[in-house]
C-alpha positions as CSV (number, residue, x, y, z in Angstrom):
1,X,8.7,-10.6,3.4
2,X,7.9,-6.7,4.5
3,X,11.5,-5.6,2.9
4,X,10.2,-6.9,-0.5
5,X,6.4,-5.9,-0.1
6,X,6.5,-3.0,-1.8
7,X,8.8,-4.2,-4.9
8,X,6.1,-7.5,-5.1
9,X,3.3,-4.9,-5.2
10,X,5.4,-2.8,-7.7
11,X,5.7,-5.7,-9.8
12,X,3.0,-7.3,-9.8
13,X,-0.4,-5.2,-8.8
14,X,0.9,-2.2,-11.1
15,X,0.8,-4.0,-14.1
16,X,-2.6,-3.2,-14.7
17,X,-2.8,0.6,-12.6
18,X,-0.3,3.2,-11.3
19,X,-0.1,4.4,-8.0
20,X,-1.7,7.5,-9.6
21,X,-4.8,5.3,-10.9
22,X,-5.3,4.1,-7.4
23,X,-5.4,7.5,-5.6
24,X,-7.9,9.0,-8.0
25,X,-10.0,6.0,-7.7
26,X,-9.9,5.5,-3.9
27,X,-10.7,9.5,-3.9
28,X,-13.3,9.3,-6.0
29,X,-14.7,6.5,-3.6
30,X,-14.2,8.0,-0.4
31,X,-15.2,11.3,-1.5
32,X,-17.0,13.7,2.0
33,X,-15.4,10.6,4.3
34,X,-12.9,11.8,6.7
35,X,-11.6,8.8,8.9
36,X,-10.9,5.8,7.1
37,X,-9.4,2.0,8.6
38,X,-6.9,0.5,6.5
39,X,-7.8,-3.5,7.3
40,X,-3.9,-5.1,6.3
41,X,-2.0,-2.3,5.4
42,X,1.2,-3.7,4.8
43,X,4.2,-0.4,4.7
44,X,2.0,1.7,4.5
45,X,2.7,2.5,0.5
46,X,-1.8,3.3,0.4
47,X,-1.6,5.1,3.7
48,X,0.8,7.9,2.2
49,X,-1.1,8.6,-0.9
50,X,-4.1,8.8,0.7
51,X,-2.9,11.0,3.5
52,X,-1.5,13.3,1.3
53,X,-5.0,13.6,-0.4
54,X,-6.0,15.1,3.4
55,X,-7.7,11.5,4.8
56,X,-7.2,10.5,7.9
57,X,-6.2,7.0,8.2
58,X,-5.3,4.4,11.0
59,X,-3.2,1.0,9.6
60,X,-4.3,-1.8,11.2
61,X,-1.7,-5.2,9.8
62,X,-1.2,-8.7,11.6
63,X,2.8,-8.5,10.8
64,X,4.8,-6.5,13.3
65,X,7.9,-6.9,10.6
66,X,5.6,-4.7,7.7
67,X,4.6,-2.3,10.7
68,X,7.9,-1.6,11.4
69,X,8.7,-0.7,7.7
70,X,5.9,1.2,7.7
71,X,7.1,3.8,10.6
72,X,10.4,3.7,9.2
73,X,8.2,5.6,6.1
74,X,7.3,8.4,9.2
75,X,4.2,7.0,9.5
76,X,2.4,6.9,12.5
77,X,-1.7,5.9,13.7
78,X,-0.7,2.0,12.7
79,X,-2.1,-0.9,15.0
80,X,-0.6,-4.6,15.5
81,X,-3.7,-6.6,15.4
82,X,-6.3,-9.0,13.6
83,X,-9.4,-8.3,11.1
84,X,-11.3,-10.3,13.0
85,X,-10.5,-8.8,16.2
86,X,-10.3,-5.3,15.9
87,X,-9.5,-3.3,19.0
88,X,-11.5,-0.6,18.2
89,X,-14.7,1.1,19.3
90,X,-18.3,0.5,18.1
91,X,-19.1,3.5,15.3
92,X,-15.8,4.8,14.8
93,X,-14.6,4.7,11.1
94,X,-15.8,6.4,8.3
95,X,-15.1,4.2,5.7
96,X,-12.3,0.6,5.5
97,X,-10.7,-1.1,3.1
98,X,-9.2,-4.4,2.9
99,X,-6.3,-4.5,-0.9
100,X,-4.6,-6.9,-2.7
101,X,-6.6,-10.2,-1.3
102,X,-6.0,-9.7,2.3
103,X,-9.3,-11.3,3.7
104,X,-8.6,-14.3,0.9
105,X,-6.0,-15.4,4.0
106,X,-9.3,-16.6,5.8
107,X,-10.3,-20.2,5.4
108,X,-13.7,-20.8,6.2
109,X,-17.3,-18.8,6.0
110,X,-17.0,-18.7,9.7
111,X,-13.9,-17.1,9.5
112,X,-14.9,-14.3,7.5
113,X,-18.3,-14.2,9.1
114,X,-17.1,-12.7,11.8
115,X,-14.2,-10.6,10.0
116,X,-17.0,-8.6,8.0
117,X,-18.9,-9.0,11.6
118,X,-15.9,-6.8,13.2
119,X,-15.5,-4.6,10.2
120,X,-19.5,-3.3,10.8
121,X,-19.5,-3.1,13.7
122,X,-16.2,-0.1,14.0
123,X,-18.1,1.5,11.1
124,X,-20.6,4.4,11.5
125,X,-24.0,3.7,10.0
126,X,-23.9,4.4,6.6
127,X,-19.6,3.1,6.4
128,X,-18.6,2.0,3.4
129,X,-16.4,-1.2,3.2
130,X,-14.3,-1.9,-0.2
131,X,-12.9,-5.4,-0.3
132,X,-10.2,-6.5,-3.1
133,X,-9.9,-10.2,-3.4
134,X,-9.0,-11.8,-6.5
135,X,-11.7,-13.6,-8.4
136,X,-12.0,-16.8,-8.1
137,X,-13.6,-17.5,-11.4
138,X,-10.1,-16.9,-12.9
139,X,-8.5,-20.0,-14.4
140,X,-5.1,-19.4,-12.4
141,X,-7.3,-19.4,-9.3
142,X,-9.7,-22.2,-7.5
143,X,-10.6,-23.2,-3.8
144,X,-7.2,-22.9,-2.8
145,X,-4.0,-21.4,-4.7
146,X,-0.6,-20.3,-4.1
147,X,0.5,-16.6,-3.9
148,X,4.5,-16.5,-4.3
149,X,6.5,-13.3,-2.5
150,X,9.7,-12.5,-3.8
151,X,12.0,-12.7,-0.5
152,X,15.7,-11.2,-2.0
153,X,16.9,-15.0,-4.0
154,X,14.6,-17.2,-2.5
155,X,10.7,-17.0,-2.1
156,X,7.9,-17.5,0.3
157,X,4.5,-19.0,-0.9
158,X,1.2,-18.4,1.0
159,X,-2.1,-19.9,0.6
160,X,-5.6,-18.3,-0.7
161,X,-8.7,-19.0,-0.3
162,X,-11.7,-18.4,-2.7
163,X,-14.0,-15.9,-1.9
164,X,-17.4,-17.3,-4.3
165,X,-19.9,-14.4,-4.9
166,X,-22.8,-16.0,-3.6
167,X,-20.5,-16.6,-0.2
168,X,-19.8,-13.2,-0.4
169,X,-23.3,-11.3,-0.9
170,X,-24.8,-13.8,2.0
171,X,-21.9,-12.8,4.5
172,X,-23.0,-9.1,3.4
173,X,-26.5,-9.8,4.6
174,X,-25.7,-11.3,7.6
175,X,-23.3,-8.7,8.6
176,X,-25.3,-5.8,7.8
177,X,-24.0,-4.5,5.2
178,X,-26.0,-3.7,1.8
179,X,-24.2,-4.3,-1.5
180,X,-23.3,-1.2,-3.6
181,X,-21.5,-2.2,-6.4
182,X,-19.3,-5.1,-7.6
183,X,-16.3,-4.2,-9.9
184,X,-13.7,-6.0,-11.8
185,X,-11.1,-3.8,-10.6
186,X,-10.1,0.0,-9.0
187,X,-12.8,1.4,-12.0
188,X,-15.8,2.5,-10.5
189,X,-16.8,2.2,-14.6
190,X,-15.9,-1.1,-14.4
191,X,-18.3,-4.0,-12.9
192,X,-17.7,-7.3,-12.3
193,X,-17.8,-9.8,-14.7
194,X,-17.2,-13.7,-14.0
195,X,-15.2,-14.6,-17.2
196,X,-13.2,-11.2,-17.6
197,X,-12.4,-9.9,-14.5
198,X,-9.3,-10.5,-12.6
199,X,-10.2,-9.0,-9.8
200,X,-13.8,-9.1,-7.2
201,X,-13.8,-5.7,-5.7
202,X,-16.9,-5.5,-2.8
203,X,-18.4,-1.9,-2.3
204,X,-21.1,-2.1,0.4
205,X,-22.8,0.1,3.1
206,X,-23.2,-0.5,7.2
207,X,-27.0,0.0,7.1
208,X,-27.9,-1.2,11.0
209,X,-28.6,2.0,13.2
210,X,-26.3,1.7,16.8
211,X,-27.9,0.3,19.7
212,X,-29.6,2.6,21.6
213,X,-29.6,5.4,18.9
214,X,-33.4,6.0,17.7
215,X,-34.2,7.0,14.4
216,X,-35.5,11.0,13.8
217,X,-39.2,10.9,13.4
């Protein structure tokens, strides 16, 4: 699959925004954040704009095979591992964001649970979290639903899950995070709506102070 990632994204996610699009959003967004997780980052393709916009970013992907693309690409701070492990200190990201459906992948509310769990607890206090998933209000989409990946003549088809709103905003609660805006897409004009939008995009904020850290009187 990672040889064709980038033509799939190409053909598919830019339909409806440029590369350009997505680096004045995500700047826009992370705007006075300096060290920011990317949670499935593929080749690396969001990693390079962003860098060259002066972030500092570490890739974090599940797939040795898209790693390896990605360093071929020169880039380096990028981590074999799982969302819902991360192998990372308490308090140590600025900002993280999960693109293109990547914590659809997990099954249950359990599952993701403890995925958000992991993502708040590498985040500084006040972190922001964007999550893309695609909205599963959409006719094409459901419980469960195929994503196809063009692999050179043939293709390889993995399974989503539905991420329901009100799953999401009580998995926010729970992890600590407070909601800050739902959008139908990389528009920060743009909110969610349930019979429009293709996309769910999650904007939220760590809000639980570290352990031992007191608040300023």
């Amino acid at each position: 699959m990672a040889p064709y990632y980038d033509e799939f994204v190409a053909s598919t996610r830019y339909k409806f925004f440029t590369p350009e699009d997505e680096v004045r959003f995500f700047d826009e967004l992370f705007r006075g954040r300096r060290l920011i997780l990317d949670l499935g980052c593929g080749t690396g393709r969001t990693i390079e704009l962003l860098s060259e916009r002066g972030y500092e970013l570490v890739g974090l992907d599940i797939s040795g095979e898209m790693l390896r693309v990605a360093r071929g690409h020169g880039l380096g701070c990028l981590v074999l591992a799982d969302i819902a492990h991360l192998p990372f200190r308490d308090s140590t990201f600025d900002a993280a964001f999960s693109l293109h459906g990547g914590l659809s992948q997990f099954k249950t509310f359990g599952e993701r649970l403890r995925a958000f769990k992991e993502i708040a607890r590498v985040l500084k206090p006040g972190g922001l979290v964007f999550i893309d998933v695609p909205s599963p209000y959409r006719e094409d989409k459901g419980e469960v639903y195929l994503v196809e990946w063009p692999a050179g003549d043939r293709k390889i088809r993995t399974v989503g899950y539905a991420l329901w709103l009100k799953d999401a905003l009580k998995i926010l609660k729970e992890s600590k995070f407070e909601l800050s805006r739902l959008l139908g897409g990389y528009d920060l004009k743009k909110e969610f709506d349930k019979r429009e939008s293709r996309r769910l995009v999650i904007i939220a904020v760590k809000t639980e102070m570290d352990r031992g850290v007191a608040k300023n009187d």
